[in-house]
C-alpha positions, 0 to 999 in steps of 0.5 A: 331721503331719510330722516337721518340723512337730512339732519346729517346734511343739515349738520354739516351745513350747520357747519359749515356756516359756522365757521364762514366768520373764521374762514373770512377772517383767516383768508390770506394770514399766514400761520405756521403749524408745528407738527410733531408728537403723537400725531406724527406716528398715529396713522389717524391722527396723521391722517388728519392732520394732513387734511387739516392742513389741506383744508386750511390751504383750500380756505386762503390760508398761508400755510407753512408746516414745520416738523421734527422726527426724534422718534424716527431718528432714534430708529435709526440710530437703534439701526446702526447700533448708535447709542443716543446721548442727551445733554441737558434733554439735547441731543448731542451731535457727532458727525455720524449722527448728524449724517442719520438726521439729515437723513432722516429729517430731509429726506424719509420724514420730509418726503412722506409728508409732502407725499402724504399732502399731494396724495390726499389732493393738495400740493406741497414742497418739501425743504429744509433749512439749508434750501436758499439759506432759509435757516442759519445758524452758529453753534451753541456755545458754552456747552460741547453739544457737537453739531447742533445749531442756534439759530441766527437768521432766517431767510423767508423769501423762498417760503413766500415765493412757493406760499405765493405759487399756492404750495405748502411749503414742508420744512425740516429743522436741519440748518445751514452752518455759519463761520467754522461750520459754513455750508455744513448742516446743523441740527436745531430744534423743530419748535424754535426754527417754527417760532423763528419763521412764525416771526419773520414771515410776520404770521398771524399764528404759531400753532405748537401741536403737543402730547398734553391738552395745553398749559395746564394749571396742576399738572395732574389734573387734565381739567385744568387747562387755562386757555387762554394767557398774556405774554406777560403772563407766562412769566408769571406761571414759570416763577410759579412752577406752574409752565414746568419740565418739558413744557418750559420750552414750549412757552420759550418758544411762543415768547420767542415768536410773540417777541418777534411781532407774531399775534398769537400762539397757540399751544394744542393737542395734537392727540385730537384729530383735526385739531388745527380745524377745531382751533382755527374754525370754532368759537371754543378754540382748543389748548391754550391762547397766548396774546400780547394783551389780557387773555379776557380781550383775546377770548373777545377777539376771536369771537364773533 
């Protein structure tokens, strides 16, 4: 065997080894991964982030993979001729729309990932929030949005019985209506219905995969990244202008999640492949931490 291949092996091994500490601490925890951005579209990037999510399951974690599709539904509707119209950057919801994203977001988009999972060798359900009434959800009040959701409950003994038969469970952020919409479908956004499960299956983490590197603290400098934040902190950085444009609902929904009892939330580049495996297996972690406490105490904690 060559010299080259022997220090490869012995790499790998390395390792390996190296992250044995976050595979016994994670064993067993529930996290729930948004997935969306540019690593929803770029096949190496999709690539990854399905083994990512295959290897977390083969590593003992619980794991729940939500997923938008704003890309995918604007073909679409580009297809049929449907012009997009967006009310305060949400997509306002006619019936006809409505009809193209659960179309597209339950069934194109659901299926091939699942598919995606199960061929590269692991075993995923696909579902949406109207499946057992997981998400419910009221329309937004005070502004005419048309079919989109907020949402009001959340249902997770579905997710924990197929998380329980060893399956990924695969959830697409159409929701189940309530009072003058009861039984129809719901459009919500894919990063609350993350935060709101994240929250009532009690998870260990949320996960947010983005375009940027993280919350970063000027904006034009990509060097910035401050990578880890209290809760109370983020306050903080919005009064500051610092968590700004499209950032803000980023943030909102790791409070939303950390108010809910979850530990920690992470906000990561989903631009890197295996992104999830550097954030969850590594000592530098990736994008930014927010922790209850002290960011000082959190970097402690994930040490080993």
């Amino acid at each position: 065997m060559s010299g080259a291949a022997t220090n490869t092996n012995h790499d790998r091994a390395e390792a390996l080894v190296h992250a044995l500490p976050y595979i016994q601490r994670h064993r067993g925890k529930t996290m729930v991964v948004k997935y969306g951005g540019n690593a929803m579209i770029n096949e190496e990037l999709k690539a990854a982030v399905i083994q990512d999510v295959i290897l977390m399951a083969c590593a003992g974690i619980r794991t729940v993979l939500v997923h938008g599709g704003g890309p995918e539904i604007e073909a679409m509707l580009n297809a049929v001729g449907k012009e997009s119209r967006f009310v305060r950057g949400l997509r306002y919801t006619d019936e006809e729309t409505m009809e193209i994203v659960q179309m597209v977001l339950c069934g194109k988009v659901n299926k091939n990932i699942t598919a995606l999972i199960q061929q590269a060798g692991g075993r995923a359900i696909g579902l949406c929030g109207i499946d057992g009434a997981m998400l419910k959800a009221r329309r937004i009040q005070g502004e005419d949005l048309g079919l989109v959701g907020e949402i009001s409950g959340v249902d997770v003994s579905l997710l924990n019985s197929i998380l329980d038969s060893g399956f990924v469970p695969v959830v697409s952020s159409v929701a189940y209506g309530l009072e003058e919409d009861m039984g129809r479908a719901l459009n919500v956004n894919a990063d609350t219905a993350a935060a709101r499960i994240a929250a009532a299956m009690g998870a260990e983490k949320l996960l947010l995969m983005t375009d940027v590197r993280g919350i970063l603290r000027d904006v034009q400098n990509p060097d910035s990244l401050i990578k880890a934040a209290s809760r109370s902190e983020l306050e903080d950085l919005k009064k500051n202008g610092v968590v700004s444009r499209g950032m803000i609902p980023k943030v909102d929904c790791c409070c939303l999640a950390m108010d809910g009892g979850v530990k920690k939330a992470h906000i990561i580049d989903g631009r890197l492949p295996h992104a999830l495996l550097i954030e969850l297996f590594t000592d530098e972690g990736i994008g930014t931490m927010i922790v209850q406490d002290g960011p000082s105490s959190a970097a402690a904690e994930d040490s080993v």
